[in-house]
Each structure stands twice: as structure tokens, then as C-alpha cells.
N, C-alpha and C positions, 0 to 999 in steps of 0.2 A: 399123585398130584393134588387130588381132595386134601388130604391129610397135611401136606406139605401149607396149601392156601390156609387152612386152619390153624396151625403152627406161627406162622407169620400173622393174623387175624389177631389170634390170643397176645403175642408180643408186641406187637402195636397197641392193643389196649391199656397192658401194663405197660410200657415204654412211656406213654401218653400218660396215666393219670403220675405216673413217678415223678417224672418230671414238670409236672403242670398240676401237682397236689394244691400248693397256695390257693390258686386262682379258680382251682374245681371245689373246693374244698371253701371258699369265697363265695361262689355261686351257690352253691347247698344251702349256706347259712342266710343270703338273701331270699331263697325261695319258700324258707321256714314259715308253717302255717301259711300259703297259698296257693291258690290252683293254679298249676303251674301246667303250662302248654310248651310244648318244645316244636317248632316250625323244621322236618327233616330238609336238609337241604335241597333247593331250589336254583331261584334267581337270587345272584348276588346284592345285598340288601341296598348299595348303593349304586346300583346298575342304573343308570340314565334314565331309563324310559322305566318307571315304576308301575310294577302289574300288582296285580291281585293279592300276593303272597304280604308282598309290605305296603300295602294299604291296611290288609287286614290285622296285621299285626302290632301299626300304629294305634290302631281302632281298639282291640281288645287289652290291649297292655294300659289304656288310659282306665280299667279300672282299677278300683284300689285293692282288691283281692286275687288280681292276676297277678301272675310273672310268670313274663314271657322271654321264653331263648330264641334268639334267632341263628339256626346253625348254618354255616357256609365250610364248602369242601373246597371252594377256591377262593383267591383275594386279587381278581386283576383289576375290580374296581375300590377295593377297599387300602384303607391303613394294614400294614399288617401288622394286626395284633390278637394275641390269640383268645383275646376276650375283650368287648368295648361296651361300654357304658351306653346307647343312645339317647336314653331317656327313662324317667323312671319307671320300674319295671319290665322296660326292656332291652335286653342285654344283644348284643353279636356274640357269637361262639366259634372256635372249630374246633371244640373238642365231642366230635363228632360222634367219637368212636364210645368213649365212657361216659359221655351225658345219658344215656340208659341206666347204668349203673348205678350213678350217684344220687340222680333226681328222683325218688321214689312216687309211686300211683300218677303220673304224669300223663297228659293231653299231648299224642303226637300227633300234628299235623301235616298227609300229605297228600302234594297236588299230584294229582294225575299224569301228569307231565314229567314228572320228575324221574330220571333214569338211573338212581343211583343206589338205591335203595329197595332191597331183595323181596321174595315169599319168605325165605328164611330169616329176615331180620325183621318181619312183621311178626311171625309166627314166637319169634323170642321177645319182642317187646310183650307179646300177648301175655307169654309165659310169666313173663316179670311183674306183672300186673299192670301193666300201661292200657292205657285206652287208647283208640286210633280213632282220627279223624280224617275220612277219606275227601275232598275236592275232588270231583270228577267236574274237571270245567273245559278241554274240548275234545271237539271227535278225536278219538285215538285215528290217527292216519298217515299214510307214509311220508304227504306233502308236509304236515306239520312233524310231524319226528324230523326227516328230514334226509331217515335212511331206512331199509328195512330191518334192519338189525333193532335197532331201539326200537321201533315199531312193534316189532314179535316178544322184544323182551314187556313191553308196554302191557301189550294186551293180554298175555300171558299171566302177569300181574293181576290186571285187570279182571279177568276173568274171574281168577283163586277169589279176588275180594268179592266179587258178587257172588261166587257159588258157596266158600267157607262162612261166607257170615261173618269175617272174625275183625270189622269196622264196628266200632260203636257210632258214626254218626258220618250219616251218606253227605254232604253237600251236591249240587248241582245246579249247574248255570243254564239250563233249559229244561223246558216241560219234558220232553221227549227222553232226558236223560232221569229224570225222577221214573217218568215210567218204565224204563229199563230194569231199574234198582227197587223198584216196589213189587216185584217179581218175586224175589230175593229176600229182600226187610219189611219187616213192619214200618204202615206209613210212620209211626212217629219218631224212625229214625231217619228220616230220607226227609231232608227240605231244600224247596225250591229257592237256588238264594243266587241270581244272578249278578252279573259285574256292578259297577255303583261309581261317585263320585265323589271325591273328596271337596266339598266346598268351601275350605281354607283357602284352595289353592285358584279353583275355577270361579272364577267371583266376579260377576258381570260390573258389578257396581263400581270395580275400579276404573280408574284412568291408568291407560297403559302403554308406555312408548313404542315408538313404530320399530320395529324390529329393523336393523341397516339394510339386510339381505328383502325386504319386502318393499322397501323405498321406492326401485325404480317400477316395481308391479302397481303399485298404488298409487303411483303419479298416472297411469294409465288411464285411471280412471275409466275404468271395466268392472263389470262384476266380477267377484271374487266367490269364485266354490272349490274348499279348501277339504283336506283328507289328512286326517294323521294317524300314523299306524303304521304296523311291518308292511315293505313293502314285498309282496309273498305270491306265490303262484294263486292263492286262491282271491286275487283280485283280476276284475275282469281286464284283463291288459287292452285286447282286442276291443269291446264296447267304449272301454276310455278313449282308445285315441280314437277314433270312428266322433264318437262326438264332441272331443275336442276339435277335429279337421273341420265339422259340420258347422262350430260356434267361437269364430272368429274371435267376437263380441265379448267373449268371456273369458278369463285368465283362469285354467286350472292350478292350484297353488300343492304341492306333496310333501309331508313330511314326515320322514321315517327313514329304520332301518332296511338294508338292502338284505332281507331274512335267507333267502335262498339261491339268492342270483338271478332273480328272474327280472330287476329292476331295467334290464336290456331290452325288456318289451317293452316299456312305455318310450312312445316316439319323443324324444327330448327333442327330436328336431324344429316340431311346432312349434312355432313361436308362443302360445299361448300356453304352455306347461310347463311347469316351473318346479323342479324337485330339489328342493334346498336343504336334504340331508338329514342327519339326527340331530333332533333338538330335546335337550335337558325338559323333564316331566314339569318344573317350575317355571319354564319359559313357555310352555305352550300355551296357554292363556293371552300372551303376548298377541301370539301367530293368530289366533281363533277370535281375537276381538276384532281384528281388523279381514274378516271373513264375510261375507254377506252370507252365504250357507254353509254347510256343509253335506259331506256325502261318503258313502258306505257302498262303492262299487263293485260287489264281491261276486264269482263265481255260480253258478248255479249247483248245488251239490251238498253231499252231508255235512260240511265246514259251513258254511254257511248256515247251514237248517239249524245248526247247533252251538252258534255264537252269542256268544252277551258280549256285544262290542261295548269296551271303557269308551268308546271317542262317541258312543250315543249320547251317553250321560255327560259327560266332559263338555260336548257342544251343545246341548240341553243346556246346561250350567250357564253357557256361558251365551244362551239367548239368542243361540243358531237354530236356526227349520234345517230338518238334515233330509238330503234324499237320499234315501237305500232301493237297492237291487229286494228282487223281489223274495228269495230264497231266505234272507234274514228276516227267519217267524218271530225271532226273540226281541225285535225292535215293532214288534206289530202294538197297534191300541196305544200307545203315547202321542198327546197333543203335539204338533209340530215336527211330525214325521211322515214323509209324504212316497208310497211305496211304489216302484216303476220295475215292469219286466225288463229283460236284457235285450232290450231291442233300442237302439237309436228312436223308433216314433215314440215308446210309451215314455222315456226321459222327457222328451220334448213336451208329454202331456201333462207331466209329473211340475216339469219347473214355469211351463205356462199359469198352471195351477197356484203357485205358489207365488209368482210373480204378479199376479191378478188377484192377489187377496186382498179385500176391503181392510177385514178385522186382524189384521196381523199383529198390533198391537195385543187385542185382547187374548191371544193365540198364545204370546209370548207372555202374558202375565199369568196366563191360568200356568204354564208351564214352571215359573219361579214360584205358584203360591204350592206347588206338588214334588218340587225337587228334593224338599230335604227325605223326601218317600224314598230315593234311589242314590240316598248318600251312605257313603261306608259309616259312618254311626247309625244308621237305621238299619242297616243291614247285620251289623256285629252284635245292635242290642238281640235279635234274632237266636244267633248263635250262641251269644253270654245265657240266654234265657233257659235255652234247650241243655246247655251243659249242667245247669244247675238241678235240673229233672232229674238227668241219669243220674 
């Protein structure tokens, strides 16, 4: 059966570069004289709700000595084409299988998360001379895997890379998680490099139409504390509706995907919670201007201790005070984040607080003269910096 998987492995890769020589063979010759990073497959680059993978890959591919592949193993959000242009120096691919082969001493990048990609297909990029860049950005756990199956193949992974060593260059998106891997690596390959904000897109300073679906919420003329993100077991379902039933007076506003099924606990029945679905990563700005806060109601537990929520930064951006659950240490120490345990009284301490600020103004400005600190170009000069070391 080994043998037989290998047999089939090997003829897939020639099958693939035979027929797709122009276009591999195209891509070599653009990546000539450059450091060239290949992104292992992930999230699909045009997938709605834009995480971390292609933030970072917009970011790093802006300078002029990168080129960057962006590989995808499926196309249910994309054109199907087996190699796309996005912008200069950075390409879509799925030639998955021979982009090793052809792209010589290359930067591969992978996230943590990603279940696709073997110990065996690390250990041979190693062989070939590639260098690897590991993302470890959340708890390995079953709620987020989503089964124990990828859970075990995860950590499994996981493990080999912290004990072989065989990562040139640790990322991680909490303190907690650097000191795992400084165990393992010398500090100067281990840096702390949390989620961030794209300020292109979250930009307070526009004027932005009212969204249709928010019309009849904002005629209300209620406050508005608004959440975007999966909507996923490690959100506290229980605390949410408890004070939404408590606060009439306020319109909870939800926007996100239904990540695991657990969207059945939030009580849609209330009349003051409003879950309006998945919205396009370019329209949330929309939704978020016309928010009075924002909030980050998550779980008590290791997903939380070990999150860099994007919707920190995003609502930051966009000159929301955010209130977070108390478990989220990675939102601790920024201006205009106001932290409450998982209890109905300490929310209520938490938005009295906030609601009785004199200086709210000057709150909000210290936060836009500090944001471009927590934008994916600050974050990427970081990592352009470090690669130029090794």
C-alpha cells in the first residue's frame, strides 16, 4: 500500500509538470534572481473572509526582491486557473505538487493550521534545500480542527517541528506560544508576530453607506455592540444571550461564519440580536462604522489565552472601544480595550465604564496616532527583516 501511494505521488508529479511545463517553466523564469517564498496550501486566497495567510502575502510580495507563490489545493472560491497573475510578484498556483522541484533555495510557508502537508514532505523540502517558515497562530485543538482526526495529524506535526528543529523561522501569534518554541530554538529564530490590520481597507476617515441589512437596526436608535468573526463553540453563547435578555436598550449586531454549527446557541429569538451572516472582508468596514463598540465574547480556556483576534485590530482601525472576555491576554495593554470576566455584573462594569468616559475622544486618537504599529506592513517589515539575516 506504501509503495503503491508512492508510485501514484511520483506520477502525479510528472503527469503535472508534463503537461503544465509552459506555465511552471513561466513561473521559474519570473522568479529569477529573487527571494522567492511559496505559501503551502492553506485558505483559498479568494475566500471571503481574508485571514492572516493573504494579508501576509499581499504585504510581503509588495517588495521588489520578493516573489511570492500563492499555492491552493482547491478552487471553490477562485477562477479556475492553474496559475493567476494577482499582482506584481504575486502569483496563484496549483501546481502544488512540482513547485518544489522547480523553484530552487525557496522560503516555504506554513501555518499551523493547515492539514495538508506531511513530516515527510517537510523533511524533503529540507532535503532540497528550502527553508521553512512555520506560523504557529492557534491552539492546536479539537474545537478548532473541528475533528480528532486532524487534531492528532496536527499536533503530531506539530510536535516533529518543535523537537527536529528542522523550521528555519518560528512565527507566533502569542507570548505563550513563543515561549513554548524557545524551549526548542534559539530566541532569534522564534518572533512574536501577532494578527494586525490592513489599513487600506479599515479606514475610519471614510464616509460609508449604511449597509440595507442594518437599516431597520439603526432606525432603532439603540446602541449598537457589534462582533465579527466565526461564529464557533469558543464564543461564549451562554454569557451572550444572558446579556443580551438583561439589555433590552442595546442591539447586539453578528457577523460571521457558522464555523462549526454551534450558531444554534445564540438565542435569535431576542429581539435585540441580530446575526446577518457572512460578510465580504471589504464590506466589513461598512458594518463596523456604523457600531458604537465592539466586543470579543469568547470562552474561557486555551483558544482564548492564545488568540490575536484580526477584529481587535480591524475595530481599533476603525475607532471602536472593543470589550473583550477576560481569557483574551493577547488583547491586554492597548488603548480602548476594556476587559470584563464571564459574568453578566463585570460586562455591566466593563460598559458602564466605557459609557461614562469623559476623554473618549482623546482615547480614540491616541489609538489612530499608534495603529499603523499593528498594520500588516509593520508586521511584514518584521519578517522581510529576519529573512534577510538568515
Amino acid at each position: 500500500m506504501v509503495i503503491l501511494k508512492k508510485i501514484r505521488a511520483i506520477f502525479g508529479i510528472i503527469k503535472e509538470f508534463v503537461f503544465n511545463y509552459y506555465h511552471i517553466n513561466l513561473i521559474r523564469k519570473k522568479s529569477l534572481e529573487k527571494n522567492k517564498i511559496i505559501f503551502l496550501p492553506s485558505i483559498e486566497y479568494y475566500y471571503p473572509l481574508f485571514q492572516r495567510p493573504q494579508y501576509l502575502a499581499n504585504e510581503l510580495s509588495s517588495k521588489k526582491n520578493i516573489f511570492l507563490l500563492y499555492l491552493e489545493a482547491s478552487s471553490v472560491y477562485s477562477k479556475y486557473k492553474k496559475i493567476e497573475e494577482i499582482k506584481k510578484n504575486l502569483y496563484l498556483c496549483r501546481y502544488f505538487r512540482t513547485v518544489p522541484y522547480f523553484l530552487k533555495n525557496s522560503w516555504f510557508y506554513l501555518i499551523s493550521g493547515q492539514a495538508i502537508n506531511t513530516i515527510h514532505d517537510l523533511k524533503k523540502y529540507k532535503k532540497m534545500g528550502h527553508r521553512i517558515i512555520y506560523d504557529y497562530v492557534d491552539e492546536i485543538s479539537v474545537d478548532i480542527c473541528g475533528n480528532n482526526k486532524t487534531y492528532q495529524f496536527l499536533k503530531e506535526r506539530h510536535n516533529f517541528i518543535k523537537t527536529s528543529k528542522i523550521a528555519d523561522l518560528i512565527l507566533c501569534t502569542s507570548e505563550e506560544f513563543v515561549n513554548e518554541f524557545i524551549r526548542f530554538y534559539s530566541k532569534d529564530k522564534v518572533i512574536y508576530l501577532p494578527n494586525a490590520v490592513d489599513l487600506r481597507i479599515f479606514n475610519s476617515n471614510k464616509n460609508y453607506p449604511l449597509p440595507s441589512d442594518l437599516i431597520e437596526i439603526v432606525k432603532q436608535k439603540k446602541l449598537i455592540i457589534g462582533y465579527h468573526g466565526a461564529m464557533a463553540k469558543w464564543l461564549d453563547y451562554k454569557l451572550i444571550n444572558k446579556i443580551a435578555k438583561n439589555h433590552p436598550e442595546i442591539n447586539f449586531v453578528f457577523l460571521g461564519l457558522d464555523y462549526d454549527r454551534s450558531l444554534k446557541e445564540l438565542n435569535q429569538n431576542l429581539k435585540n440580536i441580530f446575526y446577518l451572516g457572512v460578510v465580504n472582508f471589504k464590506d466589513l468596514p461598512k458594518y463596523l462604522f456604523y457600531f458604537n463598540y465592539s466586543w470579543i465574547p469568547f470562552r474561557k480556556g486555551k483558544v482564548a489565552q492564545n488568540t490575536s483576534p484580526l477584529k481587535l485590530f480591524e475595530s481599533l482601525a476603525m475607532g471602536k472601544l472593543v470589550l473583550v472576555t477576560k481569557d483574551l491576554k493577547e488583547c491586554y495593554g492597548f488603548k480602548g480595550v476594556y476587559v470584563f470576566d464571564n459574568t453578566l455584573k463585570e460586562f455591566d462594569k466593563a460598559l458602564k465604564k466605557i459609557l461614562d468616559l469623559k476623554n473618549k475622544k482623546k482615547i480614540i486618537s491616541c489609538i489612530y496616532k499608534n495603529i499603523f504599529n499593528y498594520s500588516w506592513r509593520k508586521r511584514t517589515e518584521i519578517i522581510y527583516k529576519k529573512l534577510n539575516e538568515i
